[in-house]
C-alpha positions in Angstrom: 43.7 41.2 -31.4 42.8 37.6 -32.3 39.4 37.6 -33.9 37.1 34.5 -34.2 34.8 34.1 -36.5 31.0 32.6 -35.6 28.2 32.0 -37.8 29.9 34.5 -40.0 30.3 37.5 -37.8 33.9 38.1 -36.8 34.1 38.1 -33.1 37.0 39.4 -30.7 38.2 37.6 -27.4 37.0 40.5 -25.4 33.4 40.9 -27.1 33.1 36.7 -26.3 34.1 37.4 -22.5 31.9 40.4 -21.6 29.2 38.8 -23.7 29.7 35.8 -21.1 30.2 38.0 -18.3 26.6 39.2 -19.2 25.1 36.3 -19.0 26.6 35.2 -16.1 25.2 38.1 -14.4 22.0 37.6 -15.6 21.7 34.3 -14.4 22.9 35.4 -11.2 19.9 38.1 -10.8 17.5 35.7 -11.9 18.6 33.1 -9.1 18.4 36.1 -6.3 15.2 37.1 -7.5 14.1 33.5 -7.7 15.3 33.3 -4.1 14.3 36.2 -2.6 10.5 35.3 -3.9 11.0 32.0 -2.5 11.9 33.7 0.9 9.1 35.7 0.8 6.4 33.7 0.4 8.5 30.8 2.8 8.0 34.0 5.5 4.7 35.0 4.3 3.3 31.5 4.9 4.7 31.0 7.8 3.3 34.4 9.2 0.0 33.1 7.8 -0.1 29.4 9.8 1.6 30.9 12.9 -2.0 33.4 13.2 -4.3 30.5 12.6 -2.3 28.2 15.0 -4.1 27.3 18.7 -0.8 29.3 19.9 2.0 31.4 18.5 5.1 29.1 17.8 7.6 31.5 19.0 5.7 31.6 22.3 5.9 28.1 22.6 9.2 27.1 21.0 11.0 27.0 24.2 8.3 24.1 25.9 9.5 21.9 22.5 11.6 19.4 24.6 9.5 19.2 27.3 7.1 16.7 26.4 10.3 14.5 25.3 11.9 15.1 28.8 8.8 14.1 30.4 8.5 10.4 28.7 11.8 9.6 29.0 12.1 11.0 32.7 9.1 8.6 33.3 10.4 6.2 31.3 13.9 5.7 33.4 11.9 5.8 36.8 9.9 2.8 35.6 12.8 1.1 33.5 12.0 -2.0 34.6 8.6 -2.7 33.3 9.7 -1.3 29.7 10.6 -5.3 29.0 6.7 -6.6 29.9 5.6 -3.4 28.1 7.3 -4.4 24.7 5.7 -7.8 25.2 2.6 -6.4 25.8 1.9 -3.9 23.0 4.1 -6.9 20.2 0.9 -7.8 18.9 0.0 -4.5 18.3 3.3 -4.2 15.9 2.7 -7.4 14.2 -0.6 -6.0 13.8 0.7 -2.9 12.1 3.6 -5.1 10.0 0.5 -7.2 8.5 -1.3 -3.9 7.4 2.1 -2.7 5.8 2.8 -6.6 4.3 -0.9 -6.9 3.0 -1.2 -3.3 1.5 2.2 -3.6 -0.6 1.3 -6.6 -1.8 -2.0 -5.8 -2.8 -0.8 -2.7 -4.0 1.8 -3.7 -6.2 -0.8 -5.9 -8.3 -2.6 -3.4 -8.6 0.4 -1.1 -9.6 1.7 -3.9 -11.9 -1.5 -3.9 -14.2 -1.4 -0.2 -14.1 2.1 -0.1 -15.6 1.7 -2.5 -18.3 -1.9 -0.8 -19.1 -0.2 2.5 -19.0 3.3 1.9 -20.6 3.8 3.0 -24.5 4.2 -0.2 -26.3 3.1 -2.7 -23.9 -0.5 -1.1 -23.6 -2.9 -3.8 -24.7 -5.1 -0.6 -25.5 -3.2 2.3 -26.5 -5.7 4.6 -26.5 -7.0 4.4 -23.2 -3.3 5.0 -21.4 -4.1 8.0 -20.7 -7.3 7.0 -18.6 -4.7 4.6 -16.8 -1.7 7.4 -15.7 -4.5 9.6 -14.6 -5.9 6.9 -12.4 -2.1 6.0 -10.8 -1.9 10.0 -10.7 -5.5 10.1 -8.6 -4.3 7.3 -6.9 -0.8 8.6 -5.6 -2.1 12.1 -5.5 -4.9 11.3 -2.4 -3.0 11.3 0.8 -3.6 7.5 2.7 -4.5 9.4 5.8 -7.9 11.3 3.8 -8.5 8.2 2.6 -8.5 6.2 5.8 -10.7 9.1 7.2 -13.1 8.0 4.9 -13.2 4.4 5.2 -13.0 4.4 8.9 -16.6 6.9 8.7 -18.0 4.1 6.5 -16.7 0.7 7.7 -15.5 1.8 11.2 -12.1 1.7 13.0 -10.1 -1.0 12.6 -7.0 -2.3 10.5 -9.0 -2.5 7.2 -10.0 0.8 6.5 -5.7 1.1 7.0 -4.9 -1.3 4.5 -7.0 -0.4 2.0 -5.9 3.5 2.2 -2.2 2.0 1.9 -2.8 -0.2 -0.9 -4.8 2.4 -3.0 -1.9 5.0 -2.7 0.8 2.4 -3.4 -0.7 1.3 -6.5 -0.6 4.4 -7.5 3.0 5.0 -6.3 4.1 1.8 -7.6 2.3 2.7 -11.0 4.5 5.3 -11.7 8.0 3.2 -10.9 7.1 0.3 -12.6 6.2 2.3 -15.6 9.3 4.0 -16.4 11.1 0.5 -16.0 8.5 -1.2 -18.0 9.6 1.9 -21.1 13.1 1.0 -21.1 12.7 -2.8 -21.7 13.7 -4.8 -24.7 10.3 -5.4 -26.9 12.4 -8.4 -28.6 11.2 -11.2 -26.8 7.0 -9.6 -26.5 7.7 -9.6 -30.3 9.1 -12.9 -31.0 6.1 -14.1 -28.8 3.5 -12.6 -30.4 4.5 -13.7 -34.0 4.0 -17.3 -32.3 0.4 -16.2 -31.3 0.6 -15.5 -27.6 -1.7 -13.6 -25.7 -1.2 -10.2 -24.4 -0.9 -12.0 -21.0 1.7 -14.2 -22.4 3.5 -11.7 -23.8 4.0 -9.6 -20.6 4.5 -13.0 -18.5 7.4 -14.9 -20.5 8.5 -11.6 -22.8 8.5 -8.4 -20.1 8.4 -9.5 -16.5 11.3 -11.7 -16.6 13.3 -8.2 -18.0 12.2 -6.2 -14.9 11.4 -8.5 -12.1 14.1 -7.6 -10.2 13.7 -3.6 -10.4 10.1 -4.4 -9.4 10.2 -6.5 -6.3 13.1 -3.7 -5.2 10.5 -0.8 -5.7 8.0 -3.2 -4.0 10.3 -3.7 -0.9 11.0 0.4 -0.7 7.4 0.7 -0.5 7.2 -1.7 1.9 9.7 0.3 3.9 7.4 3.4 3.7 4.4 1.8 4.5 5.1 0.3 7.7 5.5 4.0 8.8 2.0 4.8 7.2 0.7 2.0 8.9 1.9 3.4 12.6 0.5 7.2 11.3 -2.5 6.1 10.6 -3.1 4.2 14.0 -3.6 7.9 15.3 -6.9 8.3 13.0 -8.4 5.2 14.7 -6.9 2.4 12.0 -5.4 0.2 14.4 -2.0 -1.2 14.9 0.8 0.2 16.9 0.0 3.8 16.1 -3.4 3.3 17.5 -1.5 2.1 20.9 0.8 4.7 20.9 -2.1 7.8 20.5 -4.1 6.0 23.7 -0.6 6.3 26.0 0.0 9.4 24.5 -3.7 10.8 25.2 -3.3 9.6 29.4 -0.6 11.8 29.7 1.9 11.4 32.7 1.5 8.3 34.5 1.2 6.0 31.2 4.3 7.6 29.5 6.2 4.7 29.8 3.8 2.8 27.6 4.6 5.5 25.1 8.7 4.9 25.4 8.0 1.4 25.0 6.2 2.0 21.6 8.4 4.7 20.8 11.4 1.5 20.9 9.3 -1.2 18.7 8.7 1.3 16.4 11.8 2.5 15.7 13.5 -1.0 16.2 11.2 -2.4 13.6 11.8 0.6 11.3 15.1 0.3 11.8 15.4 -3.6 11.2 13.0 -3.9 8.3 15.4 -0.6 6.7 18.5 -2.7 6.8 16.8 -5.9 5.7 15.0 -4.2 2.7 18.2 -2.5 1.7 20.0 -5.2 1.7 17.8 -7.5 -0.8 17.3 -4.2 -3.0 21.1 -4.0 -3.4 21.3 -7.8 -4.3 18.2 -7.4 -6.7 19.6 -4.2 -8.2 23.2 -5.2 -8.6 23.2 -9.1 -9.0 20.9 -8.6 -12.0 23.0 -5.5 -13.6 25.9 -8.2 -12.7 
């Protein structure tokens, strides 16, 4: 029998194999253990929000498509007005594009400054990154829709309270993507510049943004994607826009359910359009700069 030798220790074929064999094995009973926990507390938590629920889900998983058969039943009777419909409620999406528009831009400053502040060689204080990647964490970690509550109990309903809930949790978002671009740039050019003298701001201006420009504007446009949908959800807690629209039709109930079909098809036109568009420029960005 052929016998190999490893770190000294002469080994057979066969004493390699089943020692693999083992392993394999093991492996295998930690991933069906690892499974079977996961089941168990996927069940178990189910079990658990099915009790608290209003109703049982099983009792009412067979009404699921009847709310959906209702709007568009009403929906083809009254056909005809969907047209003036979509003209009526348009402001109400430009309304909701604006809150998306506003809080990505606003959001992306404020995720830009995070980066640099936060980034391992850019940091114009080294010591306090730290402070600054728990910050984005805080920031990304509070869900819009907790904030908005919150904004809307002190300034009232209304697009603002939207915005600034978007832009807080995209700066944070942002933060994090801009940040692991901003670590694999090339420190050549901040360091030429700041043998010449240059400011910190200078330094990230001519030396670092130039590197990762396009990586950042396609990030910005994702979020942008994102947060027109965030925008629309948060028209439910009383923030405005299309999703504020869309709750009131939904709230009447039969007789205005063509309102909500015609909000249903500007949203998800829009989505759709704004998708496409988005991708597109990312896919330049990304590729024409690699190019």
């Amino acid at each position: 029998m052929t016998e190999i030798t490893l770190s000294g220790a002469p080994q057979t074929v066969d004493s390699i194999q089943s020692s693999y064999m083992a392993q394999v094995q093991r492996r295998r009973l930690y991933g069906g253990l690892t499974l079977l926990i996961f089941i168990i507390l996927m069940v178990s938590g189910f079990n658990i929000a099915d009790d608290r629920n209003a109703g049982g889900f099983w009792n009412g998983l067979h009404q699921f498509g009847d709310y959906p058969a209702d709007v568009l039943s009403e929906a083809w009777e009254k056909r005809a007005d969907l047209p003036a419909l979509i003209v009526k409620y348009f402001p109400a999406l430009l309304e909701t594009i604006n809150i998306a528009a506003v809080s990505t831009l606003l959001g992306a400053i404020g995720g830009l400054f995070l980066s640099l502040l936060g980034t391992r060689g850019l940091a114009k204080w080294p010591r306090l990154i730290p402070v600054f990647r728990r910050l984005s964490d805080i920031m990304r970690a509070v869900p819009e829709i907790v904030v908005a509550l919150v904004l809307i109990f002190v300034l009232g309903g209304g697009p603002v309270p939207a915005m600034i809930a978007i832009a807080i949790h995209t700066a944070g978002a942002l933060a994090k993507m801009f940040s692991e671009v901003s670590e694999n740039t090339d420190l050549k050019a901040a360091e030429g510049l700041t043998s010449t003298g240059a400011t910190w701001l200078q330094q990230m201006l001519l030396g670092v943004l130039p590197q990762v420009a396009p990586n950042y504007v396609s990030y910005a446009l994702l979020r942008f994607e994102i947060n027109i949908r965030a925008s629309a959800i948060l028209g439910f807690v009383g923030a405005g826009g299309l999703g504020y629209e869309l709750r009131n039709s939904m709230a009447w109930g039969p007789g205005r359910f063509d309102e909500a079909a015609a909000i249903f098809i500007l949203l998800f036109g829009t989505i759709v359009f704004f998708d496409q568009v988005s991708s597109r420029y990312r896919y330049r960005l990304t590729e024409g700069h690699a190019k």
